[in-house]
Backbone atoms as SQL, in Angstrom:
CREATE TABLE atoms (id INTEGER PRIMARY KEY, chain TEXT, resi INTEGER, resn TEXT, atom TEXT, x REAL, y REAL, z REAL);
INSERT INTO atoms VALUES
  (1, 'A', 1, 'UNK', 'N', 0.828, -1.199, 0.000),
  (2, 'A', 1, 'UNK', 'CA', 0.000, 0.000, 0.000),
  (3, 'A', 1, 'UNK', 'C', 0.869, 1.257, 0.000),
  (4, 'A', 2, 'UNK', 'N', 2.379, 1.253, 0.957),
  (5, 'A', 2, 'UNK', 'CA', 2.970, 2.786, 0.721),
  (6, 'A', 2, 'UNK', 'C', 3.052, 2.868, -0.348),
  (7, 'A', 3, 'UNK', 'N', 3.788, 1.717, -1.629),
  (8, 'A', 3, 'UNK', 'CA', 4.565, 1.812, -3.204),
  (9, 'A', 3, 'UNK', 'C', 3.299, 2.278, -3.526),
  (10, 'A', 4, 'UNK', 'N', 2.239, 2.394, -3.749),
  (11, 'A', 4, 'UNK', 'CA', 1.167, 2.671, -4.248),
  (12, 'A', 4, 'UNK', 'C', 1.269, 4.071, -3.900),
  (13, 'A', 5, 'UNK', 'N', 0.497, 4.895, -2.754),
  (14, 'A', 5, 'UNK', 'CA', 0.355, 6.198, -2.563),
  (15, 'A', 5, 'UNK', 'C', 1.861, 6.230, -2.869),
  (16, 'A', 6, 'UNK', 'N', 3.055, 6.080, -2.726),
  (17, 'A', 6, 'UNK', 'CA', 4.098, 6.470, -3.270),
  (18, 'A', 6, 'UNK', 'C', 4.280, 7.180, -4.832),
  (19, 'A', 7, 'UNK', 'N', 4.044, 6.057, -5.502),
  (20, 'A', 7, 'UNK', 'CA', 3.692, 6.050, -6.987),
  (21, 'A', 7, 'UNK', 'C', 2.427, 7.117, -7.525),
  (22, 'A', 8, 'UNK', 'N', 1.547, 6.678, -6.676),
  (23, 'A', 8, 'UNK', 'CA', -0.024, 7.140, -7.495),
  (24, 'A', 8, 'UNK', 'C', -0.531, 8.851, -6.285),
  (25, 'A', 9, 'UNK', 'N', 0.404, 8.945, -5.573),
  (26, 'A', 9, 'UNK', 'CA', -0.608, 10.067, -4.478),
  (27, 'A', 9, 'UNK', 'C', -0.488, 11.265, -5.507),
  (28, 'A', 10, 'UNK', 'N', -0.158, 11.725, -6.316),
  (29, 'A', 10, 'UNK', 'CA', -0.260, 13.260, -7.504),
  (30, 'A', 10, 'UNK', 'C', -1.853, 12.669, -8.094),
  (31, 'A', 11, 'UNK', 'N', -1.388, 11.708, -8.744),
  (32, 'A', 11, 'UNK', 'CA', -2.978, 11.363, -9.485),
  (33, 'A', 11, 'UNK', 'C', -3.960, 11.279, -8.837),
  (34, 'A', 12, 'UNK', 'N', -3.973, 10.703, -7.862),
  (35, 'A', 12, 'UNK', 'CA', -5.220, 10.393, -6.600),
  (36, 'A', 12, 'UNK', 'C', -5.769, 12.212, -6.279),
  (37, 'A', 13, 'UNK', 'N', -4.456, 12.955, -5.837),
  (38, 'A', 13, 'UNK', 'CA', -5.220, 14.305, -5.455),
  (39, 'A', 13, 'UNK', 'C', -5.952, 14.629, -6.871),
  (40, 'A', 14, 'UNK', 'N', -5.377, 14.732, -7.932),
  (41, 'A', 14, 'UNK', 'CA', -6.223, 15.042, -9.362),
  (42, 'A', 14, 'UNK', 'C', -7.520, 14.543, -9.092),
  (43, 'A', 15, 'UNK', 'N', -7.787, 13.439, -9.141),
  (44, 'A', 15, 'UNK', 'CA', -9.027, 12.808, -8.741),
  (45, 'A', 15, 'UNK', 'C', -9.616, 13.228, -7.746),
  (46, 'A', 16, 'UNK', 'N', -9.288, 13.336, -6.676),
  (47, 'A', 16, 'UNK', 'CA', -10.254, 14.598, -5.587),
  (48, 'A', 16, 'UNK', 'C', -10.929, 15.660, -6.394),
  (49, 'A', 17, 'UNK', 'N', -9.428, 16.165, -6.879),
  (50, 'A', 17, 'UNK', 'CA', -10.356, 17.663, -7.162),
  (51, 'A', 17, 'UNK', 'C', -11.386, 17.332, -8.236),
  (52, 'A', 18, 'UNK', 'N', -10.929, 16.629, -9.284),
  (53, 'A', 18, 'UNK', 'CA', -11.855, 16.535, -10.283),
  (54, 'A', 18, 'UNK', 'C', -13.383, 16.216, -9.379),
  (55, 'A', 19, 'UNK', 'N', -12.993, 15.125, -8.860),
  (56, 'A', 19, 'UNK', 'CA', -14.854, 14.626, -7.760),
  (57, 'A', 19, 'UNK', 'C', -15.189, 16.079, -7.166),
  (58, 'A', 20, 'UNK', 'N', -14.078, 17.018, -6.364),
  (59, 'A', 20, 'UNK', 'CA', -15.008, 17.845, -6.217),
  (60, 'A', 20, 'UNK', 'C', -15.888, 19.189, -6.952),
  (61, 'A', 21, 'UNK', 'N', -14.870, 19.567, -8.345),
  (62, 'A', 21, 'UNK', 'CA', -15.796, 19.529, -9.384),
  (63, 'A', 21, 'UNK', 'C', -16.816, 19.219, -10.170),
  (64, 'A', 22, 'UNK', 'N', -16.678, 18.034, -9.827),
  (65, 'A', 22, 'UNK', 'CA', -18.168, 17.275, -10.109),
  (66, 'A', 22, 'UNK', 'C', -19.067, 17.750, -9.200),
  (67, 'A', 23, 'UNK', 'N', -18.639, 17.567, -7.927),
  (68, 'A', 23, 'UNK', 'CA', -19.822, 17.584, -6.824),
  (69, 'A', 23, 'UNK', 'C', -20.586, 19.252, -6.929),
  (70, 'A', 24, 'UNK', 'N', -20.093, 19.776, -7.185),
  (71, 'A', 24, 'UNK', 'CA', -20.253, 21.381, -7.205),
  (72, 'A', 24, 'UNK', 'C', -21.348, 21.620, -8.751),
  (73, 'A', 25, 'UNK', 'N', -20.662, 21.277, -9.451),
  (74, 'A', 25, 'UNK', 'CA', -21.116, 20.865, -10.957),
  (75, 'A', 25, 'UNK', 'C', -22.687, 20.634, -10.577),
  (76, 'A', 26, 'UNK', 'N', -23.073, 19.491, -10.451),
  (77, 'A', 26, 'UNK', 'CA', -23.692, 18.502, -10.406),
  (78, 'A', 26, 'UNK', 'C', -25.115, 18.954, -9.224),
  (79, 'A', 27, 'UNK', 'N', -24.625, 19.557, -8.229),
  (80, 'A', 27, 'UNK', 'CA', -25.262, 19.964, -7.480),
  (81, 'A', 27, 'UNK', 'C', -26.063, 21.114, -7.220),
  (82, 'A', 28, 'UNK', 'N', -25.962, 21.741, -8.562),
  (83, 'A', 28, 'UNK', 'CA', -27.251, 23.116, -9.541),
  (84, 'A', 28, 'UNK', 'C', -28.630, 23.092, -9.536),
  (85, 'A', 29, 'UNK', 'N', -29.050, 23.342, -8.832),
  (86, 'A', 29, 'UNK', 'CA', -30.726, 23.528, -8.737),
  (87, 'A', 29, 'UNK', 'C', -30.970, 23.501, -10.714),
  (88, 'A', 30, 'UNK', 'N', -30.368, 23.654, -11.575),
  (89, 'A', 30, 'UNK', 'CA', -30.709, 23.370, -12.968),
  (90, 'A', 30, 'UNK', 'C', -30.516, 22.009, -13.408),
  (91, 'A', 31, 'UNK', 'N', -29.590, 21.282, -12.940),
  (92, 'A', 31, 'UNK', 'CA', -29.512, 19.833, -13.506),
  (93, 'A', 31, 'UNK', 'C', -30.722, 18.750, -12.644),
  (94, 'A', 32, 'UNK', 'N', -30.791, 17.811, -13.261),
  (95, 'A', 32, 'UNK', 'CA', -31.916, 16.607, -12.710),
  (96, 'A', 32, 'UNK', 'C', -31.265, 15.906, -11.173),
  (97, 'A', 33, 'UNK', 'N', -32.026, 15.704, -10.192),
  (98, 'A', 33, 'UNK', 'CA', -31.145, 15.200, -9.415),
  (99, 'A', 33, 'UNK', 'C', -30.558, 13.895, -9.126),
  (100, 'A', 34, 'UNK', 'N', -31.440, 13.466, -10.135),
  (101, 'A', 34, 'UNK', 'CA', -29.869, 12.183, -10.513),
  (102, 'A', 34, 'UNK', 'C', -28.211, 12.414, -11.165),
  (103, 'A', 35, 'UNK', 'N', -28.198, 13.630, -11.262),
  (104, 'A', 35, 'UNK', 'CA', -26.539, 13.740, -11.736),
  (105, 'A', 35, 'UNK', 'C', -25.541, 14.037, -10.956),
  (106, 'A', 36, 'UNK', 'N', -25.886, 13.933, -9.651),
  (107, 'A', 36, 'UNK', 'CA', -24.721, 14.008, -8.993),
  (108, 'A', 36, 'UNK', 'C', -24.264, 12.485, -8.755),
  (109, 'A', 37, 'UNK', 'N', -25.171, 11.959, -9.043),
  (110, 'A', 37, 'UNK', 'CA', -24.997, 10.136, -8.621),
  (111, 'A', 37, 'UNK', 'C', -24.128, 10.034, -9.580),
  (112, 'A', 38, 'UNK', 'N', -24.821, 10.287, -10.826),
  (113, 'A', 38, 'UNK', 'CA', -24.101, 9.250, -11.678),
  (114, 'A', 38, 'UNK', 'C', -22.751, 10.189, -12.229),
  (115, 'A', 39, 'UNK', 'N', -22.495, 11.513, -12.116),
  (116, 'A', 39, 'UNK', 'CA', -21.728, 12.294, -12.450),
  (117, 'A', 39, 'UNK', 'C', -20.128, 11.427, -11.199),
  (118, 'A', 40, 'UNK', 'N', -20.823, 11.797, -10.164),
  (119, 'A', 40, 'UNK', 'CA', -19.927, 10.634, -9.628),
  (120, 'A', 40, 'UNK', 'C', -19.736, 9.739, -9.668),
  (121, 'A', 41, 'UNK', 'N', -19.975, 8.894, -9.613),
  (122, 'A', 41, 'UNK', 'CA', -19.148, 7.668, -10.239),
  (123, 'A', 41, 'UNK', 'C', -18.887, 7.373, -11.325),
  (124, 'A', 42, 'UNK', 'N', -19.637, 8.169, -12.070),
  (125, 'A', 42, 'UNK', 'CA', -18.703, 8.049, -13.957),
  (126, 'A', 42, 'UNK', 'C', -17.071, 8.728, -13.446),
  (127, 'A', 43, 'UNK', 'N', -16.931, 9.375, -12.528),
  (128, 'A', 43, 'UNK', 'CA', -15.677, 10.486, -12.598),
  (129, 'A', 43, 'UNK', 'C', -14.799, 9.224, -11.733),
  (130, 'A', 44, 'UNK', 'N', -15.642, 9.234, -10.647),
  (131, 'A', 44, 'UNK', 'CA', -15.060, 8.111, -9.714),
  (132, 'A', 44, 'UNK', 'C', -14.183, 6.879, -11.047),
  (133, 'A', 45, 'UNK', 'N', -15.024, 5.953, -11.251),
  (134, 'A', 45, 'UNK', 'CA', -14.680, 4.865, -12.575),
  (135, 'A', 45, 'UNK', 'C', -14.324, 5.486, -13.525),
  (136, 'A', 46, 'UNK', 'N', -13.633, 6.394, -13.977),
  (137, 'A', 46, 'UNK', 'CA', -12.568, 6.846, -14.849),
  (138, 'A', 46, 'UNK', 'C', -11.572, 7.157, -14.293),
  (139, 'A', 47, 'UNK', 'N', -11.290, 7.585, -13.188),
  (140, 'A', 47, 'UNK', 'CA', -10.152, 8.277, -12.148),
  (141, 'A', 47, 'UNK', 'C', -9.738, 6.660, -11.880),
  (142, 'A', 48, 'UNK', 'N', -10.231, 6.193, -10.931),
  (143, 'A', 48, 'UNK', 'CA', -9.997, 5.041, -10.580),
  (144, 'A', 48, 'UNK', 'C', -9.463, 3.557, -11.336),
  (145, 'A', 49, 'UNK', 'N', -10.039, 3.475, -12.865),
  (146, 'A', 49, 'UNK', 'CA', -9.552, 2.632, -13.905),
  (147, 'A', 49, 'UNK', 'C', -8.370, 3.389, -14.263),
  (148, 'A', 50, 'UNK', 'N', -7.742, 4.741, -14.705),
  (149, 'A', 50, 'UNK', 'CA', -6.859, 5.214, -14.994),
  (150, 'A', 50, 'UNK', 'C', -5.568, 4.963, -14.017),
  (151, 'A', 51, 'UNK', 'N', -5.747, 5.393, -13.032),
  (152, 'A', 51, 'UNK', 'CA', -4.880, 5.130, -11.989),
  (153, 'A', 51, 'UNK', 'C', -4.262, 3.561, -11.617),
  (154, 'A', 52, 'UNK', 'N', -5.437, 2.546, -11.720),
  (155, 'A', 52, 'UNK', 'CA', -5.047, 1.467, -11.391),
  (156, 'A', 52, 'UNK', 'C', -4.007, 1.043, -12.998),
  (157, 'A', 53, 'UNK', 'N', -4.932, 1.142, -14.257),
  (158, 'A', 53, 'UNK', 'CA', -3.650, 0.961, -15.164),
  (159, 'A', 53, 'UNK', 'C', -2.328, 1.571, -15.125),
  (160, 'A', 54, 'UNK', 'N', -2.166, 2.769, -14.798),
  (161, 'A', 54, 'UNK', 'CA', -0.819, 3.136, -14.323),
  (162, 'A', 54, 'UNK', 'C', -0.006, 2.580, -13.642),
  (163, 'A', 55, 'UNK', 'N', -0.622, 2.001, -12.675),
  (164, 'A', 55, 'UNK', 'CA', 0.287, 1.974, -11.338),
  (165, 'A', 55, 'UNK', 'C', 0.382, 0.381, -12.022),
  (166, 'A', 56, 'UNK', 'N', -0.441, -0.508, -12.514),
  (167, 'A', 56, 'UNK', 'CA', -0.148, -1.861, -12.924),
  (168, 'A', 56, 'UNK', 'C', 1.251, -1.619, -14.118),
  (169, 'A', 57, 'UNK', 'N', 1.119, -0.611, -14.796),
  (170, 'A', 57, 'UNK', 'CA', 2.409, -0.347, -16.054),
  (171, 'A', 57, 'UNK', 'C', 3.352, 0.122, -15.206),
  (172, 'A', 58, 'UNK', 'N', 3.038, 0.320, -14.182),
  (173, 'A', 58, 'UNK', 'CA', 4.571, 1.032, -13.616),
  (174, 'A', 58, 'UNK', 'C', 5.484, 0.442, -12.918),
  (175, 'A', 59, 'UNK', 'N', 4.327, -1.297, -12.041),
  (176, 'A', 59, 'UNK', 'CA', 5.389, -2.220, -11.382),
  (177, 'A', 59, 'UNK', 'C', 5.819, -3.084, -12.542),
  (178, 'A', 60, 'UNK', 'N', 5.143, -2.728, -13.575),
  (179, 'A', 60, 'UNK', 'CA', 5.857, -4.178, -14.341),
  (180, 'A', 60, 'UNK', 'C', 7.364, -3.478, -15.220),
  (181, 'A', 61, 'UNK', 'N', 6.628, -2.198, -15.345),
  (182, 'A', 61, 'UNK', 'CA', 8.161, -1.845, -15.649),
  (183, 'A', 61, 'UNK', 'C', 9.235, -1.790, -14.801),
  (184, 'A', 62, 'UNK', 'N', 8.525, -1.579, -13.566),
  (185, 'A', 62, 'UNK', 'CA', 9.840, -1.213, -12.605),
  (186, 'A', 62, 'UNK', 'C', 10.955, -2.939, -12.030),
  (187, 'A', 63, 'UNK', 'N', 9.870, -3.937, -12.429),
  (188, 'A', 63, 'UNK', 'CA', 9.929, -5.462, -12.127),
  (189, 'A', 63, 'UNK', 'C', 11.096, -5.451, -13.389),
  (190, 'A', 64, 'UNK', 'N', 10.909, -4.960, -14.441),
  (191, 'A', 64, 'UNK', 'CA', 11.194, -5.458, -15.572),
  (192, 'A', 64, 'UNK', 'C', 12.898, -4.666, -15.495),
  (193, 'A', 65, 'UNK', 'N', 12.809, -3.411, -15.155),
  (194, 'A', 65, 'UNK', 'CA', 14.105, -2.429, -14.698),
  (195, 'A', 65, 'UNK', 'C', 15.047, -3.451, -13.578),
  (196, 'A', 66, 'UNK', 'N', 14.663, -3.898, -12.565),
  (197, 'A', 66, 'UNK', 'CA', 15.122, -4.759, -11.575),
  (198, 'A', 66, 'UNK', 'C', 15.998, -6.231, -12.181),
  (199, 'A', 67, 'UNK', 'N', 15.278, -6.685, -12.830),
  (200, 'A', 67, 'UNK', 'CA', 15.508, -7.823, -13.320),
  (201, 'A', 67, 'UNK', 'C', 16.496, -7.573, -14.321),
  (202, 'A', 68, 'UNK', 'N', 16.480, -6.705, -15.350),
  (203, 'A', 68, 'UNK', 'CA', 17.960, -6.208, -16.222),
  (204, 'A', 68, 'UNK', 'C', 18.661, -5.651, -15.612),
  (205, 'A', 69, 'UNK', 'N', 18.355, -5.422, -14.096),
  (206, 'A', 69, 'UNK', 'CA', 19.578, -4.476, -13.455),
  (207, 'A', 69, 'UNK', 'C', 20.483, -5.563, -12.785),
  (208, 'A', 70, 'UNK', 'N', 19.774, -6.913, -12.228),
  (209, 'A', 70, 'UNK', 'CA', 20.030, -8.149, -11.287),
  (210, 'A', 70, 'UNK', 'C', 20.529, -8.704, -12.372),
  (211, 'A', 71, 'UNK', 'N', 20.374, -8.811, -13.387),
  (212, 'A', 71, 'UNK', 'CA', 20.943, -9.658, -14.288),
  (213, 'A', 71, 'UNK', 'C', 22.656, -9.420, -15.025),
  (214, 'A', 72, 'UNK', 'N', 22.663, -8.179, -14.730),
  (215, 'A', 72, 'UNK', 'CA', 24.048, -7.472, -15.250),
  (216, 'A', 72, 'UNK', 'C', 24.034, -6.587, -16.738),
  (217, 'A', 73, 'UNK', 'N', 22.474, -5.545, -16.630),
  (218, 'A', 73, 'UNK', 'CA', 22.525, -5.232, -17.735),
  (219, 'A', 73, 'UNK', 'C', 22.704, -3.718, -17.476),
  (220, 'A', 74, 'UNK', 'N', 22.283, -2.986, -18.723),
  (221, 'A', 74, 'UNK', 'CA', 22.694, -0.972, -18.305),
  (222, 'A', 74, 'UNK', 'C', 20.898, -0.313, -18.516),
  (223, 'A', 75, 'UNK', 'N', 20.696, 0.120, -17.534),
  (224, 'A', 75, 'UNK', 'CA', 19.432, 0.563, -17.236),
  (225, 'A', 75, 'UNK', 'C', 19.529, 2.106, -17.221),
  (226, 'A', 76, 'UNK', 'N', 18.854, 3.092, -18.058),
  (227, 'A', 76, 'UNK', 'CA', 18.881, 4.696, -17.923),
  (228, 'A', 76, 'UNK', 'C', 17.782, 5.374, -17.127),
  (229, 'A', 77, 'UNK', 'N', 18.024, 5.961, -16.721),
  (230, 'A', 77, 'UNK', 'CA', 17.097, 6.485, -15.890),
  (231, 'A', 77, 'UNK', 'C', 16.630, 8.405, -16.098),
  (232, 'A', 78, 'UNK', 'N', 16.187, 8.986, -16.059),
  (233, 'A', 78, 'UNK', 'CA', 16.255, 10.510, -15.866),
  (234, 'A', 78, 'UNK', 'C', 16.497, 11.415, -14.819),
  (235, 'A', 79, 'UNK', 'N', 17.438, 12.276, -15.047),
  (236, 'A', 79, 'UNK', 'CA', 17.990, 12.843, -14.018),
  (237, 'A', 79, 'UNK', 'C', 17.572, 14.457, -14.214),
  (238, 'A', 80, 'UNK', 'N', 16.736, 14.434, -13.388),
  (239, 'A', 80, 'UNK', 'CA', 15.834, 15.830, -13.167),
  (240, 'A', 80, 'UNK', 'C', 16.541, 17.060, -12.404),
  (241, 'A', 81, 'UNK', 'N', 17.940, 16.650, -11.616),
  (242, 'A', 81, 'UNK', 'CA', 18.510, 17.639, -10.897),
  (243, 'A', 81, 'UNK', 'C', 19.067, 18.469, -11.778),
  (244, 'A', 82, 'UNK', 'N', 20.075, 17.543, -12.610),
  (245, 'A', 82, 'UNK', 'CA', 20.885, 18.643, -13.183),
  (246, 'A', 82, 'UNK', 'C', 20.166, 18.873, -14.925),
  (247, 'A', 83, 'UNK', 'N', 19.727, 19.381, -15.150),
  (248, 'A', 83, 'UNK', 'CA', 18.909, 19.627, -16.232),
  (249, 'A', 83, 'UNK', 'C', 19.810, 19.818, -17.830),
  (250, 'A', 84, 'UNK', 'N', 20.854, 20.818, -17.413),
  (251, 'A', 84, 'UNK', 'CA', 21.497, 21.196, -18.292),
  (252, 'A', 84, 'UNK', 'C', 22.635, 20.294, -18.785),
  (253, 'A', 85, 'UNK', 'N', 22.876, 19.570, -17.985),
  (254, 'A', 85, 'UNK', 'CA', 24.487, 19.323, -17.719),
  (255, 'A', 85, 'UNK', 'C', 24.157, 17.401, -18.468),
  (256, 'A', 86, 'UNK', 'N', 23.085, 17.121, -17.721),
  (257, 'A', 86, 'UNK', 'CA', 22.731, 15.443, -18.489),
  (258, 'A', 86, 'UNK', 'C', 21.374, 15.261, -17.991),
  (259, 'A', 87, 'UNK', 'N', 20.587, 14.625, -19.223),
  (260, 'A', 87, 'UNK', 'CA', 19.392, 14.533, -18.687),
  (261, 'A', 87, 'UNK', 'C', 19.205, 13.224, -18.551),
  (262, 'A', 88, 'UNK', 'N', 20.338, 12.328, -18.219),
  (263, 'A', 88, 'UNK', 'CA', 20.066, 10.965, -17.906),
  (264, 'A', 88, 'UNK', 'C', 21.303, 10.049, -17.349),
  (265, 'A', 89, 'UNK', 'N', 20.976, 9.406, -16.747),
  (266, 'A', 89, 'UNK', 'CA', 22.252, 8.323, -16.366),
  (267, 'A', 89, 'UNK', 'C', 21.944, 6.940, -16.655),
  (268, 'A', 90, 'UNK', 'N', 23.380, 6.765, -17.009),
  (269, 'A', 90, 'UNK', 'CA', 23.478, 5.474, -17.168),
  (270, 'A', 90, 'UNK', 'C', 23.751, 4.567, -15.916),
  (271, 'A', 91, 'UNK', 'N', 23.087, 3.544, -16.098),
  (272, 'A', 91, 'UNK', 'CA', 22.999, 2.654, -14.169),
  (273, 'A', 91, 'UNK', 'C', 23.476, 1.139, -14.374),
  (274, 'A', 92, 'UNK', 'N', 24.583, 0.411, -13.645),
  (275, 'A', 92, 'UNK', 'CA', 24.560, -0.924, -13.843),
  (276, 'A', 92, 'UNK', 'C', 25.513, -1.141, -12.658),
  (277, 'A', 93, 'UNK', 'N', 26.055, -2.863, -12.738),
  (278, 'A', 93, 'UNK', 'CA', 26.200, -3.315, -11.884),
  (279, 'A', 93, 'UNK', 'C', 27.828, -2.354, -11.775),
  (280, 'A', 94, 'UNK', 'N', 28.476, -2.276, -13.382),
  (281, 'A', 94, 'UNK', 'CA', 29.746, -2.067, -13.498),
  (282, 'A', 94, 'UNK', 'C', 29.999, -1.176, -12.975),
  (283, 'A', 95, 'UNK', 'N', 29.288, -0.348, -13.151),
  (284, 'A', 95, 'UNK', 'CA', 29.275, 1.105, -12.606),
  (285, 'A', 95, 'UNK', 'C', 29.058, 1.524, -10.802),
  (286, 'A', 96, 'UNK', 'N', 29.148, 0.244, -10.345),
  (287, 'A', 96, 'UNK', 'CA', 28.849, 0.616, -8.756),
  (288, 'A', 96, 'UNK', 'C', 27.687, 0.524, -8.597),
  (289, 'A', 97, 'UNK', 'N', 26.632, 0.589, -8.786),
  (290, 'A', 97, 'UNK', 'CA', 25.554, 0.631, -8.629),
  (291, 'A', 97, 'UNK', 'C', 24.917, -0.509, -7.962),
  (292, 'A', 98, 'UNK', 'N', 24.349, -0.306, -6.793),
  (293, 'A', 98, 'UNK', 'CA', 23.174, -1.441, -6.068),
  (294, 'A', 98, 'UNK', 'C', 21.939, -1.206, -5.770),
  (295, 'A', 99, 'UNK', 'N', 20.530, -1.934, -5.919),
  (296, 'A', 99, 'UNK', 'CA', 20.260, -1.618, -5.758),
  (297, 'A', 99, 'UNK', 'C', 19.733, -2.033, -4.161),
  (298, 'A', 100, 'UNK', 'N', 18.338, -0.757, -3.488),
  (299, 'A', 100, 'UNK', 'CA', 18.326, -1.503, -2.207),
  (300, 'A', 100, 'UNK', 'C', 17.104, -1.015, -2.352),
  (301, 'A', 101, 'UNK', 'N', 16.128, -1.969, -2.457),
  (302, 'A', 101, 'UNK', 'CA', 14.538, -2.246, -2.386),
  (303, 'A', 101, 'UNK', 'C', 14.063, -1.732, -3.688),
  (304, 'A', 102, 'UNK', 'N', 13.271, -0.361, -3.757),
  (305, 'A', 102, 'UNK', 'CA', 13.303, 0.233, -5.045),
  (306, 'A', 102, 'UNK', 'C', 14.183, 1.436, -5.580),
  (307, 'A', 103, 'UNK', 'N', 14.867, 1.189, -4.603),
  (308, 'A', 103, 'UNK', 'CA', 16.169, 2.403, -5.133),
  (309, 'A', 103, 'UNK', 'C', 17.444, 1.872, -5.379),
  (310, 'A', 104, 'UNK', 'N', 17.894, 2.746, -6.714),
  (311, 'A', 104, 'UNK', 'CA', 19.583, 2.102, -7.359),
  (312, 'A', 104, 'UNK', 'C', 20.043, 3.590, -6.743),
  (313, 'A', 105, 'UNK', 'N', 21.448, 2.934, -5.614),
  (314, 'A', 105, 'UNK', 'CA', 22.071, 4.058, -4.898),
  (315, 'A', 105, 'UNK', 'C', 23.824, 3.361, -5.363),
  (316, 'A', 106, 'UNK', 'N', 24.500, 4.551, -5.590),
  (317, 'A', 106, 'UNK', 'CA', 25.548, 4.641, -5.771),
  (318, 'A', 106, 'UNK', 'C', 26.479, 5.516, -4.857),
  (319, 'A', 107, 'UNK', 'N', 27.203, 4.823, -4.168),
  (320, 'A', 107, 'UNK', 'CA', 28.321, 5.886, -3.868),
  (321, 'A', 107, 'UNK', 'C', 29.405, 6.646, -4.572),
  (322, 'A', 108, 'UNK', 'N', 29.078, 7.116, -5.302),
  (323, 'A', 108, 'UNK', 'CA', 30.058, 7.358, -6.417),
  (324, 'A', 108, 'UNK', 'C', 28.770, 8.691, -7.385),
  (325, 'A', 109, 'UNK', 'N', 27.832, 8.419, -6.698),
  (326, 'A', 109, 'UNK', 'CA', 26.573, 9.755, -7.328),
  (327, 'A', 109, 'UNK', 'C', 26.052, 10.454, -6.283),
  (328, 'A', 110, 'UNK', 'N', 25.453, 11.872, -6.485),
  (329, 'A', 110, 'UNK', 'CA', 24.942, 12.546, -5.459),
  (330, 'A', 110, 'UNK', 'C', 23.580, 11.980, -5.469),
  (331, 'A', 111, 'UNK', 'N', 23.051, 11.779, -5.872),
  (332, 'A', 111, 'UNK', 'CA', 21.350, 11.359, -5.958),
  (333, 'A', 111, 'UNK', 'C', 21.247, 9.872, -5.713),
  (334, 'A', 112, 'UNK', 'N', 20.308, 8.823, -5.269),
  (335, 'A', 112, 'UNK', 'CA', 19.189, 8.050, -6.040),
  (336, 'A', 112, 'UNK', 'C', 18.556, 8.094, -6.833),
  (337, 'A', 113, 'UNK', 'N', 18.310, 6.412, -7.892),
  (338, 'A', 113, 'UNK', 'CA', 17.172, 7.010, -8.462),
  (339, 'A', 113, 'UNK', 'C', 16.083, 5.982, -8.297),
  (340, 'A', 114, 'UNK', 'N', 14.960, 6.359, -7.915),
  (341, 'A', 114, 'UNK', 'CA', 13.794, 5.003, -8.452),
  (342, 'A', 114, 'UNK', 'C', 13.577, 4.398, -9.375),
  (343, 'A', 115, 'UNK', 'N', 13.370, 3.365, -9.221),
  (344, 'A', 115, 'UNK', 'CA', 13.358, 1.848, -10.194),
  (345, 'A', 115, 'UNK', 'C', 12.157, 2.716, -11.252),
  (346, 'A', 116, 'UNK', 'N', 11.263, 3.654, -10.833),
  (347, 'A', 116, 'UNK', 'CA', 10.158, 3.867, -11.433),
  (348, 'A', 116, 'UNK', 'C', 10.471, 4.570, -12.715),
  (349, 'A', 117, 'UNK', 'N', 11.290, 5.435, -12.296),
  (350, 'A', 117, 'UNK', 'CA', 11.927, 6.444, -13.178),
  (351, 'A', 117, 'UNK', 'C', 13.106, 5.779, -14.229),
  (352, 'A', 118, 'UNK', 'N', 13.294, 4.403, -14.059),
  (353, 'A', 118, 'UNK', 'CA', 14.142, 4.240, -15.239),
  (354, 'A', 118, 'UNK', 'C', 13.896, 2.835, -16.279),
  (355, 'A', 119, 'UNK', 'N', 14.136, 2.736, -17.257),
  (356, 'A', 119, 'UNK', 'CA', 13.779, 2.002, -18.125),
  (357, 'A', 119, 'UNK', 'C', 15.027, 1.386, -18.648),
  (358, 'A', 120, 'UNK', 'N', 14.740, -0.023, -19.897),
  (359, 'A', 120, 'UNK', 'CA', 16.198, -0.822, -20.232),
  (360, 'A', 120, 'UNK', 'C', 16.559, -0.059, -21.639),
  (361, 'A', 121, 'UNK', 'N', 18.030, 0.044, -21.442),
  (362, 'A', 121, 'UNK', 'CA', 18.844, 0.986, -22.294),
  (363, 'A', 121, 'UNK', 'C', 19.581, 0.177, -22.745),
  (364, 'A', 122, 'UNK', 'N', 19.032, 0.340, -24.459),
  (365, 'A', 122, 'UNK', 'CA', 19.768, -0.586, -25.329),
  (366, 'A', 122, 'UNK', 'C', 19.926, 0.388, -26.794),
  (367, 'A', 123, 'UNK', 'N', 21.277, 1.123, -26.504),
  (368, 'A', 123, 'UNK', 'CA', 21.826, 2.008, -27.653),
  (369, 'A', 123, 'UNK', 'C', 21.233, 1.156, -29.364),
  (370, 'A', 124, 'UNK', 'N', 21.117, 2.316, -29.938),
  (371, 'A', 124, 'UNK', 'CA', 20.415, 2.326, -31.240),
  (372, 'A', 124, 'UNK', 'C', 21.530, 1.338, -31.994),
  (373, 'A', 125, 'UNK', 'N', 22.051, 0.693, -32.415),
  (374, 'A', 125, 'UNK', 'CA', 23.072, 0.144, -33.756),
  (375, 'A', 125, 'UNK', 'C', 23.147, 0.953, -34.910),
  (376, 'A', 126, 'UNK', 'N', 24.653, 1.154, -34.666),
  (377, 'A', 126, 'UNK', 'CA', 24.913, 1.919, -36.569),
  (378, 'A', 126, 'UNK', 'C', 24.558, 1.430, -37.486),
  (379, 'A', 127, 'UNK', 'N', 24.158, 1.714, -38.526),
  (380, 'A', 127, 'UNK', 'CA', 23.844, 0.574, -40.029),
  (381, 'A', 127, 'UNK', 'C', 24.935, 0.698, -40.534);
């Protein structure tokens, strides 16, 4: 349950506000008073299907990042600190890198990064 609100708590508040847009919406002496029902839970079951597909694409990638990282492969990730300077690192075993639960920490880097944030890096081939 934390990896979850970990992962998903930005989208979840989206979804508040949107419900309480709805609720406000919906609650007009001009609309029928069945639309706050169903205005909610149409918002509810779109917020809620969205979110859960995310968060299902995000452990399998992050499963999938783990497993090329355990295996001895080069995993990139994005590096949001330094913007200008590189907008990505390269991550593997060679390189120092371990990981510990869902974080690849290096002594040899100022940052962590989450398993979430990086994907398998397999340079383009020259023709």
């Amino acid at each position: 349950m934390n990896l979850f609100l970990e992962l998903e708590s930005a989208y979840i508040a989206i979804g508040i506000f949107f419900l309480i847009i709805t609720a406000i919406v919906t609650t007009r002496s001009t609309l029928p008073k069945q639309s706050f029902k169903y205005g909610m839970i149409g918002v509810f079951s779109i917020f809620a299907g969205m979110i859960a597909a995310h968060y299902y694409t995000t452990i399998v990638r992050m499963d999938g990042v783990k497993t090329i990282f355990n295996e001895g492969g080069t995993i990139i990730c994005e590096n949001k600190m330094h913007k200008t300077i590189s907008k990505s690192v390269l991550i593997s075993k060679e390189l120092e890198w371990r990981l510990e639960g869902e974080l690849l920490v290096s002594d040899n880097h100022v940052r962590d990064f989450h398993t979430s944030r990086c994907v398998d890096y397999r340079p383009i081939a020259p023709k």
